[in-house]
Structure formats: C-alpha cells, structure tokens
C-alpha positions as CSV (number, residue, x, y, z in Angstrom):
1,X,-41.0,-22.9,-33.3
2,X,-40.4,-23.4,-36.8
3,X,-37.0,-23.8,-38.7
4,X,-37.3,-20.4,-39.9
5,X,-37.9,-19.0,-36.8
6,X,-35.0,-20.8,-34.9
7,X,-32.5,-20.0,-37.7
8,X,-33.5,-16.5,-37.0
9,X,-33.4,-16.7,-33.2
10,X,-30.0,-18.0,-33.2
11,X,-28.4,-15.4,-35.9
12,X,-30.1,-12.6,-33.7
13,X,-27.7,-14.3,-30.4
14,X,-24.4,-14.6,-32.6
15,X,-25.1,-10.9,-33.0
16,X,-25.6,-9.9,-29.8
17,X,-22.5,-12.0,-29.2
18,X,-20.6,-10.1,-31.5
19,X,-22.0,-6.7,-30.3
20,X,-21.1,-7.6,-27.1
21,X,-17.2,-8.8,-27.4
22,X,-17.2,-6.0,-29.4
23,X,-17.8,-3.6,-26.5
24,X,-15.4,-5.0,-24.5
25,X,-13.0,-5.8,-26.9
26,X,-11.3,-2.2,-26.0
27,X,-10.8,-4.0,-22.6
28,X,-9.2,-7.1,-23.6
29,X,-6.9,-4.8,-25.8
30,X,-5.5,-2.7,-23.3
31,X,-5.2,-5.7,-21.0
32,X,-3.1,-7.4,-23.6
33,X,-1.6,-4.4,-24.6
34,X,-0.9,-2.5,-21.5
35,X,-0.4,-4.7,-18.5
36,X,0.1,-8.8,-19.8
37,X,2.3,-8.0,-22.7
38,X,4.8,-5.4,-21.0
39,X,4.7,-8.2,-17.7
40,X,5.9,-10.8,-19.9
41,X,8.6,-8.4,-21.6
42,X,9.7,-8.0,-18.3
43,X,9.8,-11.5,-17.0
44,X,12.0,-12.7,-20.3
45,X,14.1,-9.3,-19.5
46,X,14.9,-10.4,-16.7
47,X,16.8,-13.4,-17.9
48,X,18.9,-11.0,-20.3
49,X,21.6,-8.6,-19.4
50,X,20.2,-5.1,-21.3
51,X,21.7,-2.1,-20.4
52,X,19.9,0.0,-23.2
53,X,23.3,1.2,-24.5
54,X,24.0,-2.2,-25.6
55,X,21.8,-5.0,-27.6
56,X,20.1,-7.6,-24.9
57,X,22.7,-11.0,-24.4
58,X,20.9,-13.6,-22.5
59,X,22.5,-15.0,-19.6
60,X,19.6,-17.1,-18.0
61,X,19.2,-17.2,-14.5
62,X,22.0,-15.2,-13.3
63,X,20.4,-12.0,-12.9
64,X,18.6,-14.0,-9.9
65,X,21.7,-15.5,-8.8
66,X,23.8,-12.2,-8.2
67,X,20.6,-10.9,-6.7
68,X,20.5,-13.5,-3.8
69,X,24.6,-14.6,-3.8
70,X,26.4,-11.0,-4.4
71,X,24.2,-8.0,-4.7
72,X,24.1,-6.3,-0.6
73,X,22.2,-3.9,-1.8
74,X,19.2,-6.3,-2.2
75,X,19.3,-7.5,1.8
76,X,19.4,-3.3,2.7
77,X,16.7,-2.3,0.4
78,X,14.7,-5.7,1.5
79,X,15.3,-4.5,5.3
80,X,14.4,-1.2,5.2
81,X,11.1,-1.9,3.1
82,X,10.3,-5.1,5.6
83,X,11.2,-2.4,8.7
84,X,9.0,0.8,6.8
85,X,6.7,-1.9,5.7
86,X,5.7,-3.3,9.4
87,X,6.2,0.0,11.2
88,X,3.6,2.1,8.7
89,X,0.9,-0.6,8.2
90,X,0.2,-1.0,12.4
91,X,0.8,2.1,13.4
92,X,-1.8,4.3,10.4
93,X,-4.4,1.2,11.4
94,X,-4.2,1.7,15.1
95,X,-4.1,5.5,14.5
96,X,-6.3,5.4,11.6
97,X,-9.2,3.4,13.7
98,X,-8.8,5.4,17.3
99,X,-9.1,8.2,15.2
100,X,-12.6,7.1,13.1
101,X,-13.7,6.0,16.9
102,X,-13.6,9.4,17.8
103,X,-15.0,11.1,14.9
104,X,-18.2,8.3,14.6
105,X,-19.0,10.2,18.6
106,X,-22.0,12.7,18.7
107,X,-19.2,16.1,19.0
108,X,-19.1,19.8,18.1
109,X,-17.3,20.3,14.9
110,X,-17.2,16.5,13.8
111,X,-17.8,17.7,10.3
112,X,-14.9,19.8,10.6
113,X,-12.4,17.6,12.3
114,X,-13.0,14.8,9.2
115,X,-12.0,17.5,7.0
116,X,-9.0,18.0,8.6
117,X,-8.0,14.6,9.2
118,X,-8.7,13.9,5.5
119,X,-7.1,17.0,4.1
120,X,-3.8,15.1,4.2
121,X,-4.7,12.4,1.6
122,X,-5.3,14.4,-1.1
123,X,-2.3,16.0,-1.1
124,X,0.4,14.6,-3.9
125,X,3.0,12.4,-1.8
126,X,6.0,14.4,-3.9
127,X,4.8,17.9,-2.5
128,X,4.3,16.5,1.4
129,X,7.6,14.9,0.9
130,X,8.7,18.7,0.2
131,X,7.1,20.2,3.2
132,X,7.9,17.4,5.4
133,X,11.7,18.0,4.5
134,X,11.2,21.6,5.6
135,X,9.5,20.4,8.8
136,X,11.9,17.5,9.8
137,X,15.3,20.5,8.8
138,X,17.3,19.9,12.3
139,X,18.2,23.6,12.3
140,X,15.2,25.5,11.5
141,X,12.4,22.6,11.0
142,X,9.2,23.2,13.1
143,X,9.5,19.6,14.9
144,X,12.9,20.6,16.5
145,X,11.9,23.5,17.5
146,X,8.2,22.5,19.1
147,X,10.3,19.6,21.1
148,X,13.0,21.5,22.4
149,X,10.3,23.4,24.4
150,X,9.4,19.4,26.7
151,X,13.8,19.6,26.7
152,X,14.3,16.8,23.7
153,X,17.6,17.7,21.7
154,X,17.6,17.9,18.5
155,X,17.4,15.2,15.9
156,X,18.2,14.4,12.7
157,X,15.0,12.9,11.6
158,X,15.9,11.9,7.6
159,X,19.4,12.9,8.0
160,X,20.4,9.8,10.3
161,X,20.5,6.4,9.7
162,X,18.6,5.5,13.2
163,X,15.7,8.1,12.7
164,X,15.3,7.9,8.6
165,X,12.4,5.1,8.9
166,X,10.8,6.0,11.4
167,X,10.2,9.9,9.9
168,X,9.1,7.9,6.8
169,X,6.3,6.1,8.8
170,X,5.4,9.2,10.6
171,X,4.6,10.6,7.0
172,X,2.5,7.9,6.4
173,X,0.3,8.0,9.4
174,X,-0.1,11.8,8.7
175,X,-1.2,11.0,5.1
176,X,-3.7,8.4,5.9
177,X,-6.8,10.1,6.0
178,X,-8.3,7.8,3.6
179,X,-8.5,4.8,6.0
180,X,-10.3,7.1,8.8
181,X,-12.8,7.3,5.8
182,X,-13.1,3.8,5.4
183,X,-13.1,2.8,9.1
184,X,-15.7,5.7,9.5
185,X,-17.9,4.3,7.0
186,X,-17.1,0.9,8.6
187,X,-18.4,1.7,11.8
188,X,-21.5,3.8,11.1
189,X,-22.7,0.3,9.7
190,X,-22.1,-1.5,12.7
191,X,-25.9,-2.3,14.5
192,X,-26.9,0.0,17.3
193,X,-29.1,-2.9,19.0
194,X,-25.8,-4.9,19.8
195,X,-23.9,-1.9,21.1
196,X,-27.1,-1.8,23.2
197,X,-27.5,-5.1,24.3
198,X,-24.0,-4.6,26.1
199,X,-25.1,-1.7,27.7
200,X,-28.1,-3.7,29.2
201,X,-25.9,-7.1,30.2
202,X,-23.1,-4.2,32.1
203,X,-21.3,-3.9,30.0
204,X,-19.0,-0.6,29.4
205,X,-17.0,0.9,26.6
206,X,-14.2,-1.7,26.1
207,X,-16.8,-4.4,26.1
208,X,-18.5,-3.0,23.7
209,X,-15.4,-2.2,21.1
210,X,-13.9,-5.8,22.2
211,X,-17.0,-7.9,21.8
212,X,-19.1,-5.8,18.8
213,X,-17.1,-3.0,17.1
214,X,-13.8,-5.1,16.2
215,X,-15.5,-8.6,15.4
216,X,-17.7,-6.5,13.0
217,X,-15.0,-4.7,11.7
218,X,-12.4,-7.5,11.4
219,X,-13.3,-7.3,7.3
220,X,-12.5,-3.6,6.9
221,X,-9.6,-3.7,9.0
222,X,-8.3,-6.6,7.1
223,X,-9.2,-5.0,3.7
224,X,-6.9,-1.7,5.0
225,X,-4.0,-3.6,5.9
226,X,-4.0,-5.7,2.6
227,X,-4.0,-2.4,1.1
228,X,-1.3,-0.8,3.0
229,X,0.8,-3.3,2.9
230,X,1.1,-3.5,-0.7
231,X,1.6,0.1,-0.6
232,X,4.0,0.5,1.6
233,X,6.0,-2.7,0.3
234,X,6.4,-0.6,-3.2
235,X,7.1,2.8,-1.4
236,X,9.4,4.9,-3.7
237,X,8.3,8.7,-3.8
238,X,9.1,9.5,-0.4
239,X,13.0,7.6,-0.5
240,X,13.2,9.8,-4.0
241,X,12.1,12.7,-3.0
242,X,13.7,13.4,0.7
243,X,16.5,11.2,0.7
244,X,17.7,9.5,-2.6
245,X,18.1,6.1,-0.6
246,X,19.9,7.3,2.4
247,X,21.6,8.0,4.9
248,X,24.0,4.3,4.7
249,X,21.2,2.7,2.6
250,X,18.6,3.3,5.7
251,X,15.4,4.2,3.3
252,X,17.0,2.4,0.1
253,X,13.2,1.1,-0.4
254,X,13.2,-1.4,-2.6
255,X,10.9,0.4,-5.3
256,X,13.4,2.9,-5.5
257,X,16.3,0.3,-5.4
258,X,14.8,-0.7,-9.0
259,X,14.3,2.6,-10.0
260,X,17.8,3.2,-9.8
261,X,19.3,0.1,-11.6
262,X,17.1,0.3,-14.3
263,X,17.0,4.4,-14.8
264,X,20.2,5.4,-13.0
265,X,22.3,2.7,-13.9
266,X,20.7,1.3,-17.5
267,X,20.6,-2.1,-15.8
268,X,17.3,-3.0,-17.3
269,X,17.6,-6.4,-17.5
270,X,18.8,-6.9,-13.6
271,X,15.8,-4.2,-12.7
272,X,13.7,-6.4,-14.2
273,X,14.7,-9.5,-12.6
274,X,14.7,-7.6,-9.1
275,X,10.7,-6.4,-9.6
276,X,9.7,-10.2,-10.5
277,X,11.6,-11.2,-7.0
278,X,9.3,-8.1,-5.4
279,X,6.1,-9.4,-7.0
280,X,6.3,-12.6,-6.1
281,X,7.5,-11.4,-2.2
282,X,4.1,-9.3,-2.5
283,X,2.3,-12.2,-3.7
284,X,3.5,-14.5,-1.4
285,X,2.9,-12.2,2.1
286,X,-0.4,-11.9,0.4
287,X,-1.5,-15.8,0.6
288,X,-0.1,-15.7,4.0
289,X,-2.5,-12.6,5.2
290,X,-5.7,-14.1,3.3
291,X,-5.0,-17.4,4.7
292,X,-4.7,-16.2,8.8
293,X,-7.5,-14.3,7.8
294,X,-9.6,-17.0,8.7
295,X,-8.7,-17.1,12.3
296,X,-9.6,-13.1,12.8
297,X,-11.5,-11.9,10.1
298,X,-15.4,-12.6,11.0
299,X,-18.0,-11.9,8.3
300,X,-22.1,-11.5,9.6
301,X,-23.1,-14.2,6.8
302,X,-20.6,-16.4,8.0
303,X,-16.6,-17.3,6.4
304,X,-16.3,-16.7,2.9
C-alpha cells in the first residue's frame, strides 16, 4: 500500500470515527445532561440546607447526622418500606410462578385466563390505587362485604395501622401480571426431554418442578426479584394516593417520606441527603442478592 493510499485509508477511519461519536453524541448528552449532572446536584445538595425560599448555606454532613441521630421518621418510613418491601417481593413471586405453572398446562381458555391475569398491569398504579380504596371502604367496600358471608368482621384494611401493609402488598400481587409473563415465557423454554426423563426414572409432579423446572428457572426468578425489589423499595404512588403516609406512619414509604420533605416541606437539601442514603441502601441489598446468587441461581452454560 502506498503512502497515498494509507494517508487516505486513515482519513476515511477518523471520519467514520467522527460520524460515529457523532450519532451517539445525543446519547452522551442526555446522559450528562439528564441523569449524571442532576445526581451530582443532588449529592452536593445534600450537604447544603436549601429550602427553596431561602439561598442554599452549607452545613456539611449534618443533613446525614439528623437523619441517623434525630429524625424518627427515618426508622418508620425505613420499617414500613423493609416490612412492604419483603412481604410484596415473596409473596407476587410465589403467586406470580404458581400462577404461570398453571397457565403453561394444556387447558380450555388458557388464552383467556393470561388476559386476565395480565389485564392488571397495564392499568396506571394511581387509578388501581383509586378503585382499590373503593374496594378496601370498611362500610361499603366489596372485600367486607364478600367476607362477612365465611363470618370475618369487618376490617379496616388502609384505615388501620395493623392492616395498612399488608393491603399495600395485596395490591401488588394483584398488579403483577407482568411477572406471570416472564415466568410464562420462562417456562415454555424449559426442555421437554428432561421433564420426560423424570417421568421415565418415577418420577411425579414435584419431582419434576423440584429437580427441572426451578433449577432451570433459578435465572428468571432471580431476575424478578431483583426487579421487584427495587420497585417495591422506592414504592410511593400507592402511600400517596390511598393513605398520604398513614395511619401512625404505617405506609410512610420511604419514597414518599422524600417526597414530602422536599415538596411538602421545601427541605430540599435534607430530601436530598435522605435519597443518597436510599440509593446506596438499594445498592447495597443489591450486591448482597447478586452475590447469594451464586449458591441458587444455576445457568445451562454454567456460572457466570
């Protein structure tokens, strides 16, 4: 290759170089832009006391001090997230996978029962918030009334302190259609031959799920709890929407904890310093899944 012809070879890189940054330059500038710049707003917020009325003083790391020394409210809000948290993520993924079970069977309707077991999902979590308040009303709310007929009297559901959390997680198993989906899809993928082979060594049902169907599914179930964990750890439409926080700080989730320092109270600089302590909560939980992953989650090409 002559000089010529290598001078040209390399010019004709550098512009596909600079063709190609700038495609994806729009990218890079709404990463900077929209999610690393406002982040690191935040974390120097955080070390300010800025109450939007007011200009921003610094005061260091007390923001993080009151949180952990003074502010109750933190320990509540981190309860009843921890409590909503826990009690959502196991009981949609043990509901969520009985329920693909049944719906991967050979049955009349199964197109029809996916649709309604999906339905839920779609619908925005502010308008089933809504409806669920209607259902959960302890004087005229369907619930009540459908379990007064097997003699149970009637509860408060949101309205009580003892019952608020667990309504919440009821709402989120009833919403979760999109994990059926995924465990569905999960399980048509799972080989017929070793389903069979059970069947010729004996083995019945159980063997088959215990043995095959959750060893192969270990990734997917994994995958949904990572997912609702993080969702359910930053839960704040249904606490806004049904009970503002209450009754005695019972759903005072700790998404809607910030929302109300920073929009409710002006405290943006505290709000700020309370949604770094969530992240690195979330982050932290996070490691601690991925890494006990290891010990559960089997992959068919071996640990990755």
């Amino acid at each position: 290759m002559s000089t010529d012809q290598q001078s040209s070879y390399r010019s004709l890189k550098r512009q596909q170089v600079i063709v190609g940054y700038l495609c994806i330059l729009p990218a890079i500038l709404g990463l900077f832009i929209f999610t690393l710049g406002p982040l690191l707003y935040s974390l120097y917020l955080s070390f300010t006391d800025w109450t939007i009325l007011k200009p921003k003083q610094w005061v260091g790391l007390d923001n993080y001090r009151n949180i952990f020394t003074q502010d109750l409210f933190f320990f509540d809000s981190l309860k009843a997230t921890a409590y909503y948290a826990i009690g959502s993520v196991i009981a949609s993924i043990m509901f969520c996978f009985v329920v693909a079970l049944f719906l991967n069977q050979k049955i009349r309707g199964r197109a029809t029962f996916r649709a309604i077991f999906y339905l839920p999902s779609i619908i925005p979590v502010l308008a089933s918030s809504i409806i669920w308040l209607w259902l959960y009303n302890p004087d005229f709310g369907i619930i009540n009334h459908l379990l007064s007929f097997i003699g149970i009297d009637k509860l408060m559901w949101v309205n009580s302190p003892d019952t608020s959390v667990l309504s919440m997680i009821i709402i989120a198993v009833w919403g979760s259609g999109n994990v059926i989906v995924i465990f569905l899809a999960g399980l048509q993928d799972v080989p017929t031959h070793l389903l069979e082979a059970v069947e010729i060594d004996g083995g019945g049902w159980w063997h088959k799920l215990r043995s095959v169907t959750i060893p192969l599914m270990s990734p997917i179930i994994f995958y949904n709890v990572i997912l609702g964990f993080v969702n359910s750890i930053t839960a704040f439409t249904q606490a806004y929407a049904m009970t503002q926080g209450g009754p005695g700080n019972s759903t005072l989730f700790y998404a809607f904890y910030i929302y109300r320092e920073a929009f409710q109270r002006q405290n943006m600089g505290y709000a700020c310093a309370l949604a770094w302590v969530l992240f690195i909560i979330v982050a932290f939980f996070t490691y601690l899944l991925f890494r006990s992953s290891a010990g559960w989650v089997h992959y068919e090409g071996g640990k990755k």
